[in-house]
PDB file of N, CA, C and O in Angstrom:
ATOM      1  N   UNK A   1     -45.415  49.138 -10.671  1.00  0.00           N
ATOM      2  CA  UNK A   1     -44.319  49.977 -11.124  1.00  0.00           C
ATOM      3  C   UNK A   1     -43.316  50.130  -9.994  1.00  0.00           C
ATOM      4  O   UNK A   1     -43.630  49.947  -8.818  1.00  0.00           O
ATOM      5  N   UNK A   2     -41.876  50.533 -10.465  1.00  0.00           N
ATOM      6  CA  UNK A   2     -41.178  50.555  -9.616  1.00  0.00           C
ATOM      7  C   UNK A   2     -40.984  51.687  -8.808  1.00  0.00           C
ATOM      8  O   UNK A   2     -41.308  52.665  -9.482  1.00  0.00           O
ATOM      9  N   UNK A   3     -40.644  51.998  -7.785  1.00  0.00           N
ATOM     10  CA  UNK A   3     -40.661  53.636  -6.991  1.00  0.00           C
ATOM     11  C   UNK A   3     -38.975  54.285  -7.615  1.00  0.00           C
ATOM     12  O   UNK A   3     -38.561  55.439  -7.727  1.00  0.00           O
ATOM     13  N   UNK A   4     -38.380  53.043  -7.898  1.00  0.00           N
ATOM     14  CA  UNK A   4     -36.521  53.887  -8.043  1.00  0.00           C
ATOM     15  C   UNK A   4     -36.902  54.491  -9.631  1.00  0.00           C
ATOM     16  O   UNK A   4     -37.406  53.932 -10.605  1.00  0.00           O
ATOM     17  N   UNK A   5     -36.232  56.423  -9.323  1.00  0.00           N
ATOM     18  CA  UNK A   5     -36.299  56.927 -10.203  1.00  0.00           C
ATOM     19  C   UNK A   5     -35.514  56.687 -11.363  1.00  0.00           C
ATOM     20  O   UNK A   5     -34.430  56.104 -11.395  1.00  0.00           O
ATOM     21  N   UNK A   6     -36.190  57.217 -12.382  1.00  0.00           N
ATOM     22  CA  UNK A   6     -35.531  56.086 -13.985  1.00  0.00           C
ATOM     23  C   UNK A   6     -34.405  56.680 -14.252  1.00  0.00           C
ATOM     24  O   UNK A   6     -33.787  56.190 -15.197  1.00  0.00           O
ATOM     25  N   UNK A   7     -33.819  57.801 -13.597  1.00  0.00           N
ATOM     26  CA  UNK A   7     -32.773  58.648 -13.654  1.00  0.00           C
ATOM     27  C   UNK A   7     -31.213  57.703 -13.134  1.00  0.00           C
ATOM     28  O   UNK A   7     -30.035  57.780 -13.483  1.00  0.00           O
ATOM     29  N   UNK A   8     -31.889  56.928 -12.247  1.00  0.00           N
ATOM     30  CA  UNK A   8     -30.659  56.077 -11.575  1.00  0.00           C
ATOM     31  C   UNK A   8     -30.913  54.750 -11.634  1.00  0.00           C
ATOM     32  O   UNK A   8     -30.536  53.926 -10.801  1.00  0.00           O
ATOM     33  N   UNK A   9     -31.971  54.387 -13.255  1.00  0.00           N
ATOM     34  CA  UNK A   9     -31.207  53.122 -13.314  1.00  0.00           C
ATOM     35  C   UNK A   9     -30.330  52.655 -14.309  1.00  0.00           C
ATOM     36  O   UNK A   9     -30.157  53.254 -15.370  1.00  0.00           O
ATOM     37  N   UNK A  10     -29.685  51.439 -13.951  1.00  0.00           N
ATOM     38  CA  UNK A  10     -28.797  50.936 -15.368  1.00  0.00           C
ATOM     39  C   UNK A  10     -29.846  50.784 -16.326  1.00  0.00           C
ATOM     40  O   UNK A  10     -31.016  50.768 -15.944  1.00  0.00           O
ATOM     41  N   UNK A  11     -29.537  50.669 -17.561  1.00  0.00           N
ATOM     42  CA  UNK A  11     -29.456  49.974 -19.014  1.00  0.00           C
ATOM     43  C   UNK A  11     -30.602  48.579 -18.706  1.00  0.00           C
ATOM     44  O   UNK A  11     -31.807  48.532 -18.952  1.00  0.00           O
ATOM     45  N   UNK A  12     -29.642  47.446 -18.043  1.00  0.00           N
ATOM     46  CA  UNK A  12     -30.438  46.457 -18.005  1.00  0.00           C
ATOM     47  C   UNK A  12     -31.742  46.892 -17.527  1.00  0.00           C
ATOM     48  O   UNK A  12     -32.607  46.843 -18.401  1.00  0.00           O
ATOM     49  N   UNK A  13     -32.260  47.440 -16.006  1.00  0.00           N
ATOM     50  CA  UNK A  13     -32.792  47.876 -15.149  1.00  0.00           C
ATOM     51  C   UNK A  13     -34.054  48.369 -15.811  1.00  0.00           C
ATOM     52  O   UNK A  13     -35.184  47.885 -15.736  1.00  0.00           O
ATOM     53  N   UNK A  14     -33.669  49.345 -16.422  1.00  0.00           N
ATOM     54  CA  UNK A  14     -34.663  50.444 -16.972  1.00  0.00           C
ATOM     55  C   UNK A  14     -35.044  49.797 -18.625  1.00  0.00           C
ATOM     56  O   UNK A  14     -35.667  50.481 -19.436  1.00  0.00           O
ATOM     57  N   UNK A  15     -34.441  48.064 -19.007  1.00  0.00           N
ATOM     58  CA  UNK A  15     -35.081  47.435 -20.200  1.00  0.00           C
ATOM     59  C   UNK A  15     -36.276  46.708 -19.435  1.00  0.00           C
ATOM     60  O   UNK A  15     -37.501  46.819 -19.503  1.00  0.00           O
ATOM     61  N   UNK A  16     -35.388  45.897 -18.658  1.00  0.00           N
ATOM     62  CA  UNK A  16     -36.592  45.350 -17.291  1.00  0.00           C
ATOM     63  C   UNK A  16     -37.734  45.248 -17.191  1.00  0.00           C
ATOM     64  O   UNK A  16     -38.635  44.443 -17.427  1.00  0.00           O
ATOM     65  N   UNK A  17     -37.493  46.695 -16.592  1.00  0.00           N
ATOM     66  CA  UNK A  17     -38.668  47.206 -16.315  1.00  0.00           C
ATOM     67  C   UNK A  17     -39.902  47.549 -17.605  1.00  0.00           C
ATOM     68  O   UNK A  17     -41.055  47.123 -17.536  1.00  0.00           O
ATOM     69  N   UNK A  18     -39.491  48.205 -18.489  1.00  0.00           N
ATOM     70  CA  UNK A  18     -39.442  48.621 -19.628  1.00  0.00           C
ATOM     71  C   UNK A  18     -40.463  47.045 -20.463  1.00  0.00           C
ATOM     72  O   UNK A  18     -41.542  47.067 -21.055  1.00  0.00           O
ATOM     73  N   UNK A  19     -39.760  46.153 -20.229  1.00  0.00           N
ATOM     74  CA  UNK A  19     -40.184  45.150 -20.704  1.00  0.00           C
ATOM     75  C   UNK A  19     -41.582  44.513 -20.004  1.00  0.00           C
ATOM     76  O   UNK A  19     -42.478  43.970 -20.651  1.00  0.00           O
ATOM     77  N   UNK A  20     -41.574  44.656 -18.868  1.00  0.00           N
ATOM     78  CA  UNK A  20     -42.682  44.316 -17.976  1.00  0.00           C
ATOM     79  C   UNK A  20     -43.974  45.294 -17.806  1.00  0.00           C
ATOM     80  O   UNK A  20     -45.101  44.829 -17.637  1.00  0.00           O
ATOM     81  N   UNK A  21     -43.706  46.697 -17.868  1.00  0.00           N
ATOM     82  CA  UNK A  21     -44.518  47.889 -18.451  1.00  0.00           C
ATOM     83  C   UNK A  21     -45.418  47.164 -19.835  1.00  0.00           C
ATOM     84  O   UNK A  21     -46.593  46.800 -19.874  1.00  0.00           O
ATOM     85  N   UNK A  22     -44.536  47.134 -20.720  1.00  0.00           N
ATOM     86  CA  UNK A  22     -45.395  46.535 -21.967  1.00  0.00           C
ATOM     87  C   UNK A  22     -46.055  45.143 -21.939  1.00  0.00           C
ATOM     88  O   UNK A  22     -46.696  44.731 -22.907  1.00  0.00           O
ATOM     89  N   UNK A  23     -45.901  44.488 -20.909  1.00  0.00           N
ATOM     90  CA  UNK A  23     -46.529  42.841 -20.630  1.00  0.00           C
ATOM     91  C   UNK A  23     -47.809  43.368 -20.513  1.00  0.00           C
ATOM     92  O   UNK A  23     -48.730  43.214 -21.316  1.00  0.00           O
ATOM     93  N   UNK A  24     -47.828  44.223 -19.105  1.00  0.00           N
ATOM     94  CA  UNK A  24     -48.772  44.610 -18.389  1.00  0.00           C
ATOM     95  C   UNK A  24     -50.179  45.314 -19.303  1.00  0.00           C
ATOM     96  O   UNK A  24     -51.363  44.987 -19.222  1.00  0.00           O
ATOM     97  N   UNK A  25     -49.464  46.497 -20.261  1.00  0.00           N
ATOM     98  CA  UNK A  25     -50.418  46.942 -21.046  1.00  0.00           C
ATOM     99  C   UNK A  25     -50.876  45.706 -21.888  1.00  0.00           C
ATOM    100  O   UNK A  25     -52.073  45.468 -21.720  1.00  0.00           O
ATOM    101  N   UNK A  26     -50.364  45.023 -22.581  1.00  0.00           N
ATOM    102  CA  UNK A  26     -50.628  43.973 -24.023  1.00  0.00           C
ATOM    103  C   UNK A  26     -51.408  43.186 -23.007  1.00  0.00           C
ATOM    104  O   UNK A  26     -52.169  42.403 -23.576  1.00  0.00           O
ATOM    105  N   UNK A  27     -51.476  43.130 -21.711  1.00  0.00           N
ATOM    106  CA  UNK A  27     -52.413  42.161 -21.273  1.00  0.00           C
ATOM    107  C   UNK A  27     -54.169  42.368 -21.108  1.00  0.00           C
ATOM    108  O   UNK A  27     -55.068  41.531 -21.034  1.00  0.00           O
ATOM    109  N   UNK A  28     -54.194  44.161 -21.087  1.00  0.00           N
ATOM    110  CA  UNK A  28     -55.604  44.086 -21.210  1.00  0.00           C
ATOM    111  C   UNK A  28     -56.193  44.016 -20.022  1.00  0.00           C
ATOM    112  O   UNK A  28     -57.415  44.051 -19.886  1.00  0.00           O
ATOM    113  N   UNK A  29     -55.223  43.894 -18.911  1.00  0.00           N
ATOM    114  CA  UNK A  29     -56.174  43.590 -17.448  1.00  0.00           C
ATOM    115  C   UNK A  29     -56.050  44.713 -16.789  1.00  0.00           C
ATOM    116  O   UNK A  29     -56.789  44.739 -15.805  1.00  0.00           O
ATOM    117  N   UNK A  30     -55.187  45.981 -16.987  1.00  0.00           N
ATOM    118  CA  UNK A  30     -55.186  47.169 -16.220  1.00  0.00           C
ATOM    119  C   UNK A  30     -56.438  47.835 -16.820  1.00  0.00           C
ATOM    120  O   UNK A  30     -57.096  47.681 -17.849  1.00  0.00           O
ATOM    121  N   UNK A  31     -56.494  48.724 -15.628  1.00  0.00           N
ATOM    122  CA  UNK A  31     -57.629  50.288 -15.643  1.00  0.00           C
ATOM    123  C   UNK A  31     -57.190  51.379 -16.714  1.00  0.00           C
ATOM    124  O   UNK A  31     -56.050  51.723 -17.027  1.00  0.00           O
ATOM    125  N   UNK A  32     -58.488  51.849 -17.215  1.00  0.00           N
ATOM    126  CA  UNK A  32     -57.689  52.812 -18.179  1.00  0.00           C
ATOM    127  C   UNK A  32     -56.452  53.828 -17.318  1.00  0.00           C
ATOM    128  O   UNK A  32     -55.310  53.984 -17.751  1.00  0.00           O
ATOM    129  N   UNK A  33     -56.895  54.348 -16.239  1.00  0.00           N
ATOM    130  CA  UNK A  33     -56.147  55.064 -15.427  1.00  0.00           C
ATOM    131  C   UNK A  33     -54.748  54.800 -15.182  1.00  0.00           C
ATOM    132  O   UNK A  33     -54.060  55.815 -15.083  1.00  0.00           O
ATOM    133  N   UNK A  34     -54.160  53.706 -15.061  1.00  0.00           N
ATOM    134  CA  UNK A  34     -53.225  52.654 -14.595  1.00  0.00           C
ATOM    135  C   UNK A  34     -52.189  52.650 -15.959  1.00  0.00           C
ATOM    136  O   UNK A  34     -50.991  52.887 -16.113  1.00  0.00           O
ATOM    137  N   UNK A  35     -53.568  52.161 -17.069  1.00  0.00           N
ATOM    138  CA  UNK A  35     -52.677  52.163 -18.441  1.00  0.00           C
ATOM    139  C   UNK A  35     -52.027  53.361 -18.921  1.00  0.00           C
ATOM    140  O   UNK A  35     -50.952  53.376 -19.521  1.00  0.00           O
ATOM    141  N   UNK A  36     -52.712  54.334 -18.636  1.00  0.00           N
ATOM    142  CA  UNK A  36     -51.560  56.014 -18.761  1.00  0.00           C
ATOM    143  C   UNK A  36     -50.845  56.178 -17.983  1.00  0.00           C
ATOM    144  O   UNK A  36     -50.169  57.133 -18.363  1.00  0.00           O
ATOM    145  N   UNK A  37     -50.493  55.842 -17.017  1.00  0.00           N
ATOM    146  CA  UNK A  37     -49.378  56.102 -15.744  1.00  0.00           C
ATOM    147  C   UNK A  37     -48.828  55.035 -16.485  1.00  0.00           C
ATOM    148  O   UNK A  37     -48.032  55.382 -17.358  1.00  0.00           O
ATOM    149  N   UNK A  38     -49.063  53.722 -16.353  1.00  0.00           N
ATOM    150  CA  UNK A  38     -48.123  52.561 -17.551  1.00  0.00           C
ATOM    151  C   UNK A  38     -47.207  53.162 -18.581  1.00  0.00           C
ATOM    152  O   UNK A  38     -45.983  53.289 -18.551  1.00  0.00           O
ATOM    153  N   UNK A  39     -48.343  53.605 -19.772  1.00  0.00           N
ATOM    154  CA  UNK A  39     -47.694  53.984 -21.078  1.00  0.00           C
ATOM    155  C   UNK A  39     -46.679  55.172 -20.258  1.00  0.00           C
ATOM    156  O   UNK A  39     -45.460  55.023 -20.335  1.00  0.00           O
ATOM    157  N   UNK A  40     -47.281  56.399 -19.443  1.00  0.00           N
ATOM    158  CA  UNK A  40     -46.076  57.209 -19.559  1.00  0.00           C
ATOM    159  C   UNK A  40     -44.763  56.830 -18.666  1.00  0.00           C
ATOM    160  O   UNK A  40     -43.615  57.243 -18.836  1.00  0.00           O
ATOM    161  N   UNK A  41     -45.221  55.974 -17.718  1.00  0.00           N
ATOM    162  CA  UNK A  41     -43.590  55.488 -17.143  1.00  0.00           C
ATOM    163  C   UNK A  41     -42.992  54.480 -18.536  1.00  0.00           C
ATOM    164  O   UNK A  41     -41.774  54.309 -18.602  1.00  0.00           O
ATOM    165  N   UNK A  42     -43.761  53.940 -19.448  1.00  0.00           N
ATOM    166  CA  UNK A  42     -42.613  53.022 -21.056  1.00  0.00           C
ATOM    167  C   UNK A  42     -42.127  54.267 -21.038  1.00  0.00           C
ATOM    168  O   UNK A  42     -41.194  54.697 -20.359  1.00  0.00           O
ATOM    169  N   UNK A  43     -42.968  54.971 -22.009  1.00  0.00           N
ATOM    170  CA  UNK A  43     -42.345  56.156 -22.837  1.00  0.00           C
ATOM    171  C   UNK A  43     -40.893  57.003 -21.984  1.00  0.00           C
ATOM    172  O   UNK A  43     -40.006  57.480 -22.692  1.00  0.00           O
ATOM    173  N   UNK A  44     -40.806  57.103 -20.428  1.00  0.00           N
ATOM    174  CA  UNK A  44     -39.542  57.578 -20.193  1.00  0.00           C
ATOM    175  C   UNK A  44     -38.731  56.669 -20.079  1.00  0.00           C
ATOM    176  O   UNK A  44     -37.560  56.965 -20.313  1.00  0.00           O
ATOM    177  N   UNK A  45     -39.047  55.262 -19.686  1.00  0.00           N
ATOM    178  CA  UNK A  45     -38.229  54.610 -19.911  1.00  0.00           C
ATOM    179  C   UNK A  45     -37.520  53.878 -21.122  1.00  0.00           C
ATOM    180  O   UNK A  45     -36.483  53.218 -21.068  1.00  0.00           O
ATOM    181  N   UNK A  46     -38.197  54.104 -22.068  1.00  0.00           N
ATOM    182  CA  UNK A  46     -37.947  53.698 -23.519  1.00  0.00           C
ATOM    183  C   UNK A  46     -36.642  55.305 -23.638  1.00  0.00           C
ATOM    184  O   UNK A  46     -35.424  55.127 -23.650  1.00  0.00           O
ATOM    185  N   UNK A  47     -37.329  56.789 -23.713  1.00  0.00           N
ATOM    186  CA  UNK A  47     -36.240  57.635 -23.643  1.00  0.00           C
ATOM    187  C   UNK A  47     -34.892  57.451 -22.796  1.00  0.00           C
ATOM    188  O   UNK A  47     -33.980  58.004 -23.409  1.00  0.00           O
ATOM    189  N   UNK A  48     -34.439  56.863 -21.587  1.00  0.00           N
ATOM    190  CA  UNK A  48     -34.057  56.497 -20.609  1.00  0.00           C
ATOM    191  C   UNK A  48     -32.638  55.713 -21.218  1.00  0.00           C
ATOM    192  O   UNK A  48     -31.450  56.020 -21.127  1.00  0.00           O
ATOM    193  N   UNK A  49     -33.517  54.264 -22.047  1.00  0.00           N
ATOM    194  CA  UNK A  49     -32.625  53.150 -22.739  1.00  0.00           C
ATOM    195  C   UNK A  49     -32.480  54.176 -23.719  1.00  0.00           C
ATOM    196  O   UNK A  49     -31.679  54.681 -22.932  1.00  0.00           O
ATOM    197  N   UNK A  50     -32.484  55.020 -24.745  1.00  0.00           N
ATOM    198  CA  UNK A  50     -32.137  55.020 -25.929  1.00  0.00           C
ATOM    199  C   UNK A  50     -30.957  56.306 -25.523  1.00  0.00           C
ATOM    200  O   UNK A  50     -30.048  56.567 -26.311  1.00  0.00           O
ATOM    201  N   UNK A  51     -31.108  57.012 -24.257  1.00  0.00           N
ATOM    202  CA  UNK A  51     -29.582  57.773 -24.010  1.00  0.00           C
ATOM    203  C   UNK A  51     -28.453  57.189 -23.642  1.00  0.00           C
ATOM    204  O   UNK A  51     -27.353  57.705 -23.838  1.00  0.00           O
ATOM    205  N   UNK A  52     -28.717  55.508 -22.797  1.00  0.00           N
ATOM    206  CA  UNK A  52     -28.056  54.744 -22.288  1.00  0.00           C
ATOM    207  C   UNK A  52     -27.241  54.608 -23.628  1.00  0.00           C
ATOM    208  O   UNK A  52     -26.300  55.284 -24.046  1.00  0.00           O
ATOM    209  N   UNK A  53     -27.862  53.579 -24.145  1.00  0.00           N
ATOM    210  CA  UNK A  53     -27.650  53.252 -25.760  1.00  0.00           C
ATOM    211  C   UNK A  53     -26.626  54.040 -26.139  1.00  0.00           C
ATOM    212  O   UNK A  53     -25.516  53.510 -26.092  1.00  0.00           O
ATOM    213  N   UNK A  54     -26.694  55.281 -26.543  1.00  0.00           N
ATOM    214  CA  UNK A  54     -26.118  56.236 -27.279  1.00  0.00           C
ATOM    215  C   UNK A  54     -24.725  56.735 -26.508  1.00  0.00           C
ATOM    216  O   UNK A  54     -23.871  57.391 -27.104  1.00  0.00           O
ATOM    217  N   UNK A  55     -24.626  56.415 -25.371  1.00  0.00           N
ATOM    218  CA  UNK A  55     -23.552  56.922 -24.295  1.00  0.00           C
ATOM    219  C   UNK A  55     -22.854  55.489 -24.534  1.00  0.00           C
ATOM    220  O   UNK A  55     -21.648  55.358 -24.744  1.00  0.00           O
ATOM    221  N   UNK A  56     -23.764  54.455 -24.475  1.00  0.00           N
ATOM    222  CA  UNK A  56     -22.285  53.230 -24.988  1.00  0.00           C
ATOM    223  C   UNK A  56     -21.973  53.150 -26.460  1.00  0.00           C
ATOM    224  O   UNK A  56     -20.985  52.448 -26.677  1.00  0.00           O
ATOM    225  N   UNK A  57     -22.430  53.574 -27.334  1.00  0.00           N
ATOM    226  CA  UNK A  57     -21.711  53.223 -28.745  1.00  0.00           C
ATOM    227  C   UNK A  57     -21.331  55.093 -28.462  1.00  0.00           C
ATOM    228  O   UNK A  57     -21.292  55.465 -29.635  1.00  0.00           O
ATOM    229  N   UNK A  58     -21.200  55.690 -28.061  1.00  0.00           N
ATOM    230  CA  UNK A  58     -20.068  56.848 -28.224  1.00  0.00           C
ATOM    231  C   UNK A  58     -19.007  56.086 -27.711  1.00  0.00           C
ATOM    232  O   UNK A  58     -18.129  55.674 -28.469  1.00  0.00           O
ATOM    233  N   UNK A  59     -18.987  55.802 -26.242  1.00  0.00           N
ATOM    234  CA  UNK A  59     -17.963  55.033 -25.614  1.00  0.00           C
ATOM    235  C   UNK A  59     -17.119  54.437 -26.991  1.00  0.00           C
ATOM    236  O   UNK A  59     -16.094  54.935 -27.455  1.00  0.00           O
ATOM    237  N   UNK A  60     -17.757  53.375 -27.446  1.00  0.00           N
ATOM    238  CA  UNK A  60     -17.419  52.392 -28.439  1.00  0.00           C
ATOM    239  C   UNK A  60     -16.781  53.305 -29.368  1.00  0.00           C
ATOM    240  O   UNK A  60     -15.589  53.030 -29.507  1.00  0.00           O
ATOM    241  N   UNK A  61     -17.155  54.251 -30.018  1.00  0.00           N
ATOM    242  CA  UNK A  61     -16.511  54.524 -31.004  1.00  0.00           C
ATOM    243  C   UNK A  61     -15.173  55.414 -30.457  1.00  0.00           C
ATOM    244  O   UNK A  61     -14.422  55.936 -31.281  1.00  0.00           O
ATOM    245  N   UNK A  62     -14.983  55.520 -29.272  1.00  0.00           N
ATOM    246  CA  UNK A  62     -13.960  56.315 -28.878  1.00  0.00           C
ATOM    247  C   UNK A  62     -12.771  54.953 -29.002  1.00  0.00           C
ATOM    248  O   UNK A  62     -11.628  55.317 -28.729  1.00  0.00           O
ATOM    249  N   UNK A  63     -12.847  54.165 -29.199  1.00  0.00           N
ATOM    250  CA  UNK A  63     -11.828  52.962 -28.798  1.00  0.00           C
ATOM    251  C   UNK A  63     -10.975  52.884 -30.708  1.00  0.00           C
ATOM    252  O   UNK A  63     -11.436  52.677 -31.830  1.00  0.00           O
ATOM    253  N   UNK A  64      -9.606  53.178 -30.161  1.00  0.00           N
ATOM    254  CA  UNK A  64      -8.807  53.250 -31.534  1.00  0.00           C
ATOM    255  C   UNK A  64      -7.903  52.024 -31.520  1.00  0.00           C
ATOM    256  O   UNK A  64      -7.342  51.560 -30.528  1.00  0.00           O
ATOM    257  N   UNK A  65      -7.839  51.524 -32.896  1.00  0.00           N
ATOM    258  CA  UNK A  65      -7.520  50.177 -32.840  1.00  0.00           C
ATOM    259  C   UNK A  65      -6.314  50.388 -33.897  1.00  0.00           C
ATOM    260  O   UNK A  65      -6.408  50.984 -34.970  1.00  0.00           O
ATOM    261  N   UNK A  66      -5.033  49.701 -33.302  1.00  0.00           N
ATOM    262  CA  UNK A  66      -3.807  49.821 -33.932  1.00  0.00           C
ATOM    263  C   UNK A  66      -3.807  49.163 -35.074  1.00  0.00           C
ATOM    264  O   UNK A  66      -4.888  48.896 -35.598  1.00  0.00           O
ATOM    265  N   UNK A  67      -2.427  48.725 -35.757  1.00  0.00           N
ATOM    266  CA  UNK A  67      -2.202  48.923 -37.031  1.00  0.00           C
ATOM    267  C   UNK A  67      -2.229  46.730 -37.409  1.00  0.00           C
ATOM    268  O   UNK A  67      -1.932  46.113 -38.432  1.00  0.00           O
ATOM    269  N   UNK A  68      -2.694  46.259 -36.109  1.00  0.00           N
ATOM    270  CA  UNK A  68      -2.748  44.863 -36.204  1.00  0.00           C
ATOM    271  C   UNK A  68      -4.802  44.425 -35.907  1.00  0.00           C
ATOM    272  O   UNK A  68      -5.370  43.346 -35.739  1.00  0.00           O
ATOM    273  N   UNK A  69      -5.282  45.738 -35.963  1.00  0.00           N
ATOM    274  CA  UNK A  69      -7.045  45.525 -35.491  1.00  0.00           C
ATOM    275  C   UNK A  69      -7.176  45.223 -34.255  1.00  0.00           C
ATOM    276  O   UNK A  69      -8.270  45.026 -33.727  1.00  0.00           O
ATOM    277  N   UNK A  70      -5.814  45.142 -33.532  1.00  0.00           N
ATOM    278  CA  UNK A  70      -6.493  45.109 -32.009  1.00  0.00           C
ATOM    279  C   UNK A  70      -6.794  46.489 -30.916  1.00  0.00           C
ATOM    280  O   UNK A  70      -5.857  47.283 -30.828  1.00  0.00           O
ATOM    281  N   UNK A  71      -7.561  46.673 -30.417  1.00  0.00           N
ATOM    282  CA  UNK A  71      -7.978  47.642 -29.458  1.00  0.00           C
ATOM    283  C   UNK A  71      -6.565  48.569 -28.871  1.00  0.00           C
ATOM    284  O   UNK A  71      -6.065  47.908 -27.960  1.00  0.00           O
ATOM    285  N   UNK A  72      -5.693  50.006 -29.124  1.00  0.00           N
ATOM    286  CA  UNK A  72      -4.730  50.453 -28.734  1.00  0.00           C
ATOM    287  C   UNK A  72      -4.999  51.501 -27.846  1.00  0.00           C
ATOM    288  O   UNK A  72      -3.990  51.837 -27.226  1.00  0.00           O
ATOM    289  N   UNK A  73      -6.013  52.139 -27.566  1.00  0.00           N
ATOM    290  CA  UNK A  73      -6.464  52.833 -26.610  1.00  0.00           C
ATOM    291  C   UNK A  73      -7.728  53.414 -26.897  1.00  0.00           C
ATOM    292  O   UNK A  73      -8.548  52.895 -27.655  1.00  0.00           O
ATOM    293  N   UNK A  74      -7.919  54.673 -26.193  1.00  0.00           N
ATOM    294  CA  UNK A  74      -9.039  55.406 -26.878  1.00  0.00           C
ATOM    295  C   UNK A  74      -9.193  56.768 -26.697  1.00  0.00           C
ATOM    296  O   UNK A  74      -9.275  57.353 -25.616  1.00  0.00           O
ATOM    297  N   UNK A  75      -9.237  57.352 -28.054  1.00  0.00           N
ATOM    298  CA  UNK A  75      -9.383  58.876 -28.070  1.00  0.00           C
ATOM    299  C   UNK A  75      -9.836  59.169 -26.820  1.00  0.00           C
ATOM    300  O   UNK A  75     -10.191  58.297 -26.027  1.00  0.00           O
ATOM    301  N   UNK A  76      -9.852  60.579 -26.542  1.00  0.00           N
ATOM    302  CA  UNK A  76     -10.532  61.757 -25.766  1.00  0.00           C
ATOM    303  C   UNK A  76     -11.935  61.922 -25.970  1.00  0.00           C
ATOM    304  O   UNK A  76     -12.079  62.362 -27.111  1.00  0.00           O
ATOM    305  N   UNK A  77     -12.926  61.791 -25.461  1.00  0.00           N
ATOM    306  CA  UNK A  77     -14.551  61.762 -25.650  1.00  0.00           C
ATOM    307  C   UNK A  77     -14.431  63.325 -25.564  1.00  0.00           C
ATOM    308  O   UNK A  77     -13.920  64.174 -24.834  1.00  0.00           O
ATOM    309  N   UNK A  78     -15.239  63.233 -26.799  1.00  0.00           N
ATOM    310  CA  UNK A  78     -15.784  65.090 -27.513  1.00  0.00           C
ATOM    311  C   UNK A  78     -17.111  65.126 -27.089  1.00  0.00           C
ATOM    312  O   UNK A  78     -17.811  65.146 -28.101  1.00  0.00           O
ATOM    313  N   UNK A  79     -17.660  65.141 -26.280  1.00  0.00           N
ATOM    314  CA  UNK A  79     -19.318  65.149 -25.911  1.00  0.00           C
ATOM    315  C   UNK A  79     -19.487  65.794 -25.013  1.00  0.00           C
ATOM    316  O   UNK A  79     -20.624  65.945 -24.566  1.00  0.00           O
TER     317      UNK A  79
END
């Protein structure tokens, strides 16, 4: 596991990782002990990606698109 807290990583970073967490369990070769410190570093990092997530399609939906469909600026974020 990694020591950088899941608080400061990117998106990619914290899928990554995220992704390699679940190798590790589906492989069957960790300690039960190991596999709960495992599962609970997924589980924040799964919470982690899904605020990321949600902070870029707000982004996204803040983007207003003029009267030809191309991108004209973007509202004021209400959040």
């Amino acid at each position: 596991m990694a020591d950088t807290p899941i608080s400061e990583m990117n998106f990619e970073t914290a899928m990554a990782e995220l992704e390699k967490v679940v190798g590790q369990l589906e492989s069957s070769q960790v300690a039960l002990e190991e596999s709960i410190k495992l599962y609970d570093r997924g589980a924040e990092l799964k919470k982690h990606c899904a605020v990321k997530l949600k902070e870029a399609e707000e982004k996204i939906a803040q983007i207003t698109l003029g009267a030809d469909g191309n991108p004209a600026g973007l509202k004021p974020f209400e959040g």
